[in-house]
PDB file of N, CA, C and O in Angstrom:
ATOM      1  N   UNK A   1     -12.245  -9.844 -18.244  1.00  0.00           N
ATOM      2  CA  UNK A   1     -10.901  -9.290 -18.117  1.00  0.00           C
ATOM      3  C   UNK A   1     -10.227  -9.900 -16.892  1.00  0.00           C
ATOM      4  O   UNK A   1     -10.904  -9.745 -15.876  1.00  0.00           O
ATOM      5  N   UNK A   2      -8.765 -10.730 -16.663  1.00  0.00           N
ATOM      6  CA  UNK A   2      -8.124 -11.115 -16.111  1.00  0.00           C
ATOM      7  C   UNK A   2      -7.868 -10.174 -15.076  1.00  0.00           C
ATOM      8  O   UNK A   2      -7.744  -9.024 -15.498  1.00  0.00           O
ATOM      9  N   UNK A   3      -7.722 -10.354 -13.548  1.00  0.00           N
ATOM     10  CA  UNK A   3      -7.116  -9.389 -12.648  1.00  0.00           C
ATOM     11  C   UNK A   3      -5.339  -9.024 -12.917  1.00  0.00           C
ATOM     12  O   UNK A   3      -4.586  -9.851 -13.430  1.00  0.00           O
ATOM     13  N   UNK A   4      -5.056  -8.156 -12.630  1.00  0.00           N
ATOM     14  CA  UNK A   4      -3.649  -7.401 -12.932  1.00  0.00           C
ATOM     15  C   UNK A   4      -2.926  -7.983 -12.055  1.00  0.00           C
ATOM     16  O   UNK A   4      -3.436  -7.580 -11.010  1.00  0.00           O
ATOM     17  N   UNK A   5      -1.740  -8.931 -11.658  1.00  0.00           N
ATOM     18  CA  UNK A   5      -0.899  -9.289 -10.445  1.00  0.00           C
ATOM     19  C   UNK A   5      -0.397  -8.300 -10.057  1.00  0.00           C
ATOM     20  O   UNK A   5       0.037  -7.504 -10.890  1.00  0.00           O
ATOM     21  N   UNK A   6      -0.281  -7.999  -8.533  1.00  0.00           N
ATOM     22  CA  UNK A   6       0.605  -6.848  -7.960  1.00  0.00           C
ATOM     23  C   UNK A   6       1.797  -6.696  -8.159  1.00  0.00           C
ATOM     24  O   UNK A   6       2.421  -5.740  -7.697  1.00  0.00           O
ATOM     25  N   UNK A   7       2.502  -7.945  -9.144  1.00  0.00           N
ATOM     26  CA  UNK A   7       3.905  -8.028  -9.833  1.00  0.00           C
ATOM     27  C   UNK A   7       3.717  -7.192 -10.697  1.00  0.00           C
ATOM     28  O   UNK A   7       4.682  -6.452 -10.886  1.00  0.00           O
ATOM     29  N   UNK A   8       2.561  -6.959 -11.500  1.00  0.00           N
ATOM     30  CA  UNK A   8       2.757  -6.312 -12.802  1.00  0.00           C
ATOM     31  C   UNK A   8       2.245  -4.917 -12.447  1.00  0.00           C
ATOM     32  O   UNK A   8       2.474  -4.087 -13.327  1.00  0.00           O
ATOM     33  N   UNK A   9       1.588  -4.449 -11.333  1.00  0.00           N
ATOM     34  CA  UNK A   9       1.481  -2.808 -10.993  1.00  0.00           C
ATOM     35  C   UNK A   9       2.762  -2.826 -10.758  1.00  0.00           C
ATOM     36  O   UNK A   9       3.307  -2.565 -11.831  1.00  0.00           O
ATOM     37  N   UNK A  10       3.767  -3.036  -9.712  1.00  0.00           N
ATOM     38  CA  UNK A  10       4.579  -2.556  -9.344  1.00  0.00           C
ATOM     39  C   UNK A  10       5.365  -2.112 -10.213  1.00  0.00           C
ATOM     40  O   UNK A  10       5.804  -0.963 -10.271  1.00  0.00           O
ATOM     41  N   UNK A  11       5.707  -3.496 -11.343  1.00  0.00           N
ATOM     42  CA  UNK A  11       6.878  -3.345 -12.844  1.00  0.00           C
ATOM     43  C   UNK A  11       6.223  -1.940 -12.987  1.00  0.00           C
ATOM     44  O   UNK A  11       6.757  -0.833 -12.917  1.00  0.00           O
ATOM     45  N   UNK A  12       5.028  -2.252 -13.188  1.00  0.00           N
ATOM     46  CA  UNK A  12       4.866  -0.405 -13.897  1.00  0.00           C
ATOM     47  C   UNK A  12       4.738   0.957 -13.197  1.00  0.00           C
ATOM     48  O   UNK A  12       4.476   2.010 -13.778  1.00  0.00           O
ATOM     49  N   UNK A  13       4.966   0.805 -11.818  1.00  0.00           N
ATOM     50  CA  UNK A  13       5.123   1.678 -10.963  1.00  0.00           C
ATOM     51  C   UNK A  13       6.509   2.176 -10.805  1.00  0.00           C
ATOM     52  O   UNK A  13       6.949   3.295 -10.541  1.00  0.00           O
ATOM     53  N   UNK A  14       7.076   1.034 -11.040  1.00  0.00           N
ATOM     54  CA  UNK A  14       8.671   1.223 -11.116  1.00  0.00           C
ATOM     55  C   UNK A  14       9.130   1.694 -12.349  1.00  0.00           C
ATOM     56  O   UNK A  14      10.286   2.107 -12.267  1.00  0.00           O
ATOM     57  N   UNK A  15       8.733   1.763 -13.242  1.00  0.00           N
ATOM     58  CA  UNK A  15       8.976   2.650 -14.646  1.00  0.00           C
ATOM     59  C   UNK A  15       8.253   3.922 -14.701  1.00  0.00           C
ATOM     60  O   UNK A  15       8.694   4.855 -15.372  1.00  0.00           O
ATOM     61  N   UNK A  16       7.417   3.989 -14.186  1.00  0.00           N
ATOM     62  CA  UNK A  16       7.165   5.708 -13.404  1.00  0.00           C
ATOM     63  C   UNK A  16       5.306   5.857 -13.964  1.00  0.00           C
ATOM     64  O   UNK A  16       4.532   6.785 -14.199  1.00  0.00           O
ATOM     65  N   UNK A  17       5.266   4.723 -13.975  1.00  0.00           N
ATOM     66  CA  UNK A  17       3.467   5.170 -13.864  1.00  0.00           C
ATOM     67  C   UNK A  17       3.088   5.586 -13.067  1.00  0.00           C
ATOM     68  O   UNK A  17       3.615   4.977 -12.136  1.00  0.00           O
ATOM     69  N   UNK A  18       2.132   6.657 -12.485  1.00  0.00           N
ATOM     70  CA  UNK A  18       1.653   7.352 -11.784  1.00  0.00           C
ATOM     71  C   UNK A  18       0.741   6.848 -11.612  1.00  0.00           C
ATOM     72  O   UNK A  18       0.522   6.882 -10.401  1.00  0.00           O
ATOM     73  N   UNK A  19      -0.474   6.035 -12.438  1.00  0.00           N
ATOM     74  CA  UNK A  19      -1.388   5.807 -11.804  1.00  0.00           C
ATOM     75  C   UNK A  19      -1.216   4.189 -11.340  1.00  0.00           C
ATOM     76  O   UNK A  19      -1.989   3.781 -10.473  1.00  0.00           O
ATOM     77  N   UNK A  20      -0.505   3.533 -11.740  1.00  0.00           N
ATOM     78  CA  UNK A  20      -0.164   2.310 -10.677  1.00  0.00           C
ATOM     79  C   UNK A  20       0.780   2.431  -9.798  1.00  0.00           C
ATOM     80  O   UNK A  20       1.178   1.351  -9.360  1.00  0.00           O
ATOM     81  N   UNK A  21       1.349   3.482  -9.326  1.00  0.00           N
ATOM     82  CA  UNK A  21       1.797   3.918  -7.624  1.00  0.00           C
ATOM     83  C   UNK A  21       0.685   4.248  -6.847  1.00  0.00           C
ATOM     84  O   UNK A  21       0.639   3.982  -5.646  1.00  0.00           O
ATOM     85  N   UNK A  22      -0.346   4.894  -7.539  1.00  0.00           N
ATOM     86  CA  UNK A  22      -1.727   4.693  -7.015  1.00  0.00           C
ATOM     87  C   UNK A  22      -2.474   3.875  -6.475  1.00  0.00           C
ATOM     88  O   UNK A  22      -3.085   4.117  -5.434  1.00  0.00           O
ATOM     89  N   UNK A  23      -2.553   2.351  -7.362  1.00  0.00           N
ATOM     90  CA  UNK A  23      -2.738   1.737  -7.553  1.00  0.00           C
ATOM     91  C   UNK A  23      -2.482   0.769  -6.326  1.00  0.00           C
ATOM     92  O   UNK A  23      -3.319   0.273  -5.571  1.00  0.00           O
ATOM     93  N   UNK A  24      -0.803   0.603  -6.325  1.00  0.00           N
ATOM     94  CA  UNK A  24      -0.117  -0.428  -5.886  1.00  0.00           C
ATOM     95  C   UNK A  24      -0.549   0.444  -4.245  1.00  0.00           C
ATOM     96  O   UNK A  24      -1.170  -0.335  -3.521  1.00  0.00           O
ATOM     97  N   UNK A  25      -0.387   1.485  -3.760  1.00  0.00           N
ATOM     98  CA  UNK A  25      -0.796   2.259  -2.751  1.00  0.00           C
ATOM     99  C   UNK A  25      -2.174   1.403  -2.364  1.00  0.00           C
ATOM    100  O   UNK A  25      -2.190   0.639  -1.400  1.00  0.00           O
ATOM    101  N   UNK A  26      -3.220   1.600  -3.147  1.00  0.00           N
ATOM    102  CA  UNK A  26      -4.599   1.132  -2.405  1.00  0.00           C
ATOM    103  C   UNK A  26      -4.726  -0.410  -2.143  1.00  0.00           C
ATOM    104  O   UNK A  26      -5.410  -0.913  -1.252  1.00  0.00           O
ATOM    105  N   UNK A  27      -3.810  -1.208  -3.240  1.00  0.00           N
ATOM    106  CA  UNK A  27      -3.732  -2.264  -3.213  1.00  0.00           C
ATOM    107  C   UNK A  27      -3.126  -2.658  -1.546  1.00  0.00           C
ATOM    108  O   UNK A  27      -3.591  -3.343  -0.635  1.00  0.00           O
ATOM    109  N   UNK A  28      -1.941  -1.892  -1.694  1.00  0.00           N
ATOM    110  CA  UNK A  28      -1.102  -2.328  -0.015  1.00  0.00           C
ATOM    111  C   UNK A  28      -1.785  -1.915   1.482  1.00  0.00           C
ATOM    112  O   UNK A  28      -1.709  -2.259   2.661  1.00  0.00           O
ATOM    113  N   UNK A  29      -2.384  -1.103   0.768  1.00  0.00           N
ATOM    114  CA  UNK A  29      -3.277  -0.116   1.816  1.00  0.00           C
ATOM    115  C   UNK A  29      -3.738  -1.080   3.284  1.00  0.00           C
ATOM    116  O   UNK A  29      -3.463  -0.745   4.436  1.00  0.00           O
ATOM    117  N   UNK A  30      -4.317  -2.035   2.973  1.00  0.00           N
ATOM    118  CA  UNK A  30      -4.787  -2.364   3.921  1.00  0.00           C
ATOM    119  C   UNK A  30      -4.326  -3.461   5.114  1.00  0.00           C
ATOM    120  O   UNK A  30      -4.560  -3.658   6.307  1.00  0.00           O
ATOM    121  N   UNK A  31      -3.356  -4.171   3.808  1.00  0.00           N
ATOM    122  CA  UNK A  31      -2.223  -5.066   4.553  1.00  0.00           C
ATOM    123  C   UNK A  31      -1.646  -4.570   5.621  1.00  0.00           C
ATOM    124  O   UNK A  31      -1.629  -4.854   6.819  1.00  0.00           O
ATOM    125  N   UNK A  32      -0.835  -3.191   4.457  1.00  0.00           N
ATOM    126  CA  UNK A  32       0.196  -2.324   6.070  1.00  0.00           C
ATOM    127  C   UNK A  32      -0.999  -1.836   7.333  1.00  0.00           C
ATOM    128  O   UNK A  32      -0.835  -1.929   8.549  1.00  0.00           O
ATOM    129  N   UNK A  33      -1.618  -1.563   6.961  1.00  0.00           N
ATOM    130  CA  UNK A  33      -2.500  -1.443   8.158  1.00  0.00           C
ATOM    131  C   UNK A  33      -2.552  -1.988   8.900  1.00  0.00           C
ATOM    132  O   UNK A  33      -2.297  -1.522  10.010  1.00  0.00           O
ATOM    133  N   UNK A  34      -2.977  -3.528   8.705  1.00  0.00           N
ATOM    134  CA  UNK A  34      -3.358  -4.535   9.532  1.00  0.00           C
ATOM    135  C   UNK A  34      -2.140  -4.959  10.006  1.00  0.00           C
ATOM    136  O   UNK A  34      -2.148  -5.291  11.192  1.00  0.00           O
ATOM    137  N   UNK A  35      -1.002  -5.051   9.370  1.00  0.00           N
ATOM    138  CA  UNK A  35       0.325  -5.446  10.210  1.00  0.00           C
ATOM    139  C   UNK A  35       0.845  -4.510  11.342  1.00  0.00           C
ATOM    140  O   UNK A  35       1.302  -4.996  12.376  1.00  0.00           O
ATOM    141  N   UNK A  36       0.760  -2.915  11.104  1.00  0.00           N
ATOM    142  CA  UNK A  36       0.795  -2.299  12.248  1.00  0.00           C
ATOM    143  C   UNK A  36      -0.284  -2.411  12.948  1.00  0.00           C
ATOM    144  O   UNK A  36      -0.065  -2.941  14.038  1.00  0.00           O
ATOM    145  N   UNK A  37      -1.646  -2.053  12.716  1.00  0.00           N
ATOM    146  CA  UNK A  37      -2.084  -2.234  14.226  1.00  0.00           C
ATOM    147  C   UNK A  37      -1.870  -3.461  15.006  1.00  0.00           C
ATOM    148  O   UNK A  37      -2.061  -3.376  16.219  1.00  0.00           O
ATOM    149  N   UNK A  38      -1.455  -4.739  14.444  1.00  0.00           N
ATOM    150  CA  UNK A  38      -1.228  -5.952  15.040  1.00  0.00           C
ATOM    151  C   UNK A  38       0.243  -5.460  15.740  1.00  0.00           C
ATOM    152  O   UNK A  38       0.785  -6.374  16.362  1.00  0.00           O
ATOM    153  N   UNK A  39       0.597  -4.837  15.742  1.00  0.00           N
ATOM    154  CA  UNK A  39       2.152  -4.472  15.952  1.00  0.00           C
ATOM    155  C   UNK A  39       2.206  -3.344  17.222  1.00  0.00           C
ATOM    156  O   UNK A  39       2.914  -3.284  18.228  1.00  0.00           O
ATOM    157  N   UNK A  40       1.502  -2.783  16.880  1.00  0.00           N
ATOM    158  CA  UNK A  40       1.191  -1.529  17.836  1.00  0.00           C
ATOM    159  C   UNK A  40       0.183  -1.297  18.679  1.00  0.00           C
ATOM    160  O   UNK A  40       0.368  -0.536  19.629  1.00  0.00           O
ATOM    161  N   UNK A  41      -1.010  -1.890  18.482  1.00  0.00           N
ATOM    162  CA  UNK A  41      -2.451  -2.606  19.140  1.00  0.00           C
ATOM    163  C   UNK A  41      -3.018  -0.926  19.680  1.00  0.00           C
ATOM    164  O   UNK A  41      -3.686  -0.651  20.676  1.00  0.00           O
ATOM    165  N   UNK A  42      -2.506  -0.064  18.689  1.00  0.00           N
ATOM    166  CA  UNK A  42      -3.225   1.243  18.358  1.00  0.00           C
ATOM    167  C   UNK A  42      -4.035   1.844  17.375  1.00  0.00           C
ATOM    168  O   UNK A  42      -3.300   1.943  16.392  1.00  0.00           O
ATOM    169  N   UNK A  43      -5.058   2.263  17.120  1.00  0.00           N
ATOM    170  CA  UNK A  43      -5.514   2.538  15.867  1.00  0.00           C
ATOM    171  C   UNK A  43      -4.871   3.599  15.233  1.00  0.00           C
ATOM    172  O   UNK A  43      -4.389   3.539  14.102  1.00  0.00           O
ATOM    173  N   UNK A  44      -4.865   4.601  15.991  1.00  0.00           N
ATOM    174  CA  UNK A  44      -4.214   6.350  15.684  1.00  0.00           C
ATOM    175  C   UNK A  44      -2.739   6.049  15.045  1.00  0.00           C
ATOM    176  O   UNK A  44      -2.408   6.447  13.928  1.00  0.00           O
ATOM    177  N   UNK A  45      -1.933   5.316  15.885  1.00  0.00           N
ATOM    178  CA  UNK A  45      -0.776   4.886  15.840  1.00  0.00           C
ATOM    179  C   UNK A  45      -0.657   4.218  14.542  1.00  0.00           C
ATOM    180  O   UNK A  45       0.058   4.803  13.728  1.00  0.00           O
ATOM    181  N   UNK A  46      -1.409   2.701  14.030  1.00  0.00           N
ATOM    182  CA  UNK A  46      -1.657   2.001  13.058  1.00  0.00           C
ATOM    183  C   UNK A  46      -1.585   3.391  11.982  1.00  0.00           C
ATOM    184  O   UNK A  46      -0.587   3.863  11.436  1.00  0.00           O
ATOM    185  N   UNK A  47      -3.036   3.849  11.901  1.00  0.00           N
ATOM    186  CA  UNK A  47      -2.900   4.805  10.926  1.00  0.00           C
ATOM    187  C   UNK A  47      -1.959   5.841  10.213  1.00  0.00           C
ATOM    188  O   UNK A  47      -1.926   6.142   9.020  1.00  0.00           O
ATOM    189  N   UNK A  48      -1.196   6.310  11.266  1.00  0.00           N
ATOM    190  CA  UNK A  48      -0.143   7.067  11.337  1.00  0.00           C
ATOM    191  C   UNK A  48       1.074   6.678  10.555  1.00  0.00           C
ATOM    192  O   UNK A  48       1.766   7.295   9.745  1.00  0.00           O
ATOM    193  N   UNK A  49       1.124   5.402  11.074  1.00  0.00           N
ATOM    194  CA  UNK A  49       2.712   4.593  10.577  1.00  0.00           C
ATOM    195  C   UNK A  49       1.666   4.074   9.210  1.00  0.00           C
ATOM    196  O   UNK A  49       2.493   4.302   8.328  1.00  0.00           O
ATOM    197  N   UNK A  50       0.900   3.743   8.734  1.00  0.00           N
ATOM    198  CA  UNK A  50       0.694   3.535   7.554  1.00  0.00           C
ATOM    199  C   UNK A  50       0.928   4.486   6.577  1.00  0.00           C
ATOM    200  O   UNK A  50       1.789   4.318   5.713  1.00  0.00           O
ATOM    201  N   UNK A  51      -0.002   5.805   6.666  1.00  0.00           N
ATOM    202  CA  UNK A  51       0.733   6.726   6.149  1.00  0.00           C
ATOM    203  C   UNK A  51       2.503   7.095   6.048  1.00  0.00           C
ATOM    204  O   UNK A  51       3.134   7.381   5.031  1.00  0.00           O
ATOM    205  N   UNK A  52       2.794   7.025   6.858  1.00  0.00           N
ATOM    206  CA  UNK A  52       4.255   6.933   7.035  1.00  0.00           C
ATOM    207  C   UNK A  52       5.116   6.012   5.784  1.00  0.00           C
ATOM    208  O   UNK A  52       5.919   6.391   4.932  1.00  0.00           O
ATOM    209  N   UNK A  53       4.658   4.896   6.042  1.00  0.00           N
ATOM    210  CA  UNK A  53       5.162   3.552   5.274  1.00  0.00           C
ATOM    211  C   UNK A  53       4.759   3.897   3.900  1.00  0.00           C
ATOM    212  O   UNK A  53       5.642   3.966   3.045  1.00  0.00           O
ATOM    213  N   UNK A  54       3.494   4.129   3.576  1.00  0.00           N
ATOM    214  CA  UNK A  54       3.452   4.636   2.597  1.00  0.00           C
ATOM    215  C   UNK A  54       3.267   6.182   1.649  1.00  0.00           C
ATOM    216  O   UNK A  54       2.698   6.369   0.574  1.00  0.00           O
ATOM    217  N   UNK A  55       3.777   6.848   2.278  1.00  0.00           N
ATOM    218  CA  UNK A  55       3.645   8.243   2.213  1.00  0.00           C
ATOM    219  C   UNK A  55       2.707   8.470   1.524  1.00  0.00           C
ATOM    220  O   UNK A  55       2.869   8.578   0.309  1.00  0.00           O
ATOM    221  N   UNK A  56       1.533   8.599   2.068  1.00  0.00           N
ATOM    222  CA  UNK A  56       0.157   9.450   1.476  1.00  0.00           C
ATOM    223  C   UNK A  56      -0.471  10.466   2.075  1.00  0.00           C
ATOM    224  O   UNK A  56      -1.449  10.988   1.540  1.00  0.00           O
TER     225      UNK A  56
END
């Protein structure tokens, strides 16, 4: 089975799938992370604004 492009969770996140907002969430998960703590050079902080960014 082919991997899913994060183009094609989103299309379907954006038509109101629930479980690829899920999806696209764990997928981004770790990026936004790593861009705030590079940003903020906090962990608590990092974490915080991730949640934030992505409201979970």
């Amino acid at each position: 089975m082919a991997p899913v492009a994060l183009e094609d969770i989103a299309r379907r996140a954006l038509e109101g799938d629930r479980d690829a907002v899920e999806s696209l969430v764990r997928e981004l998960q770790g990026d936004v992370y790593g861009l705030a703590l590079r940003m903020l050079w906090n962990r608590e902080d990092a974490e915080d604004a991730t949640q934030e960014i992505l409201a979970i």
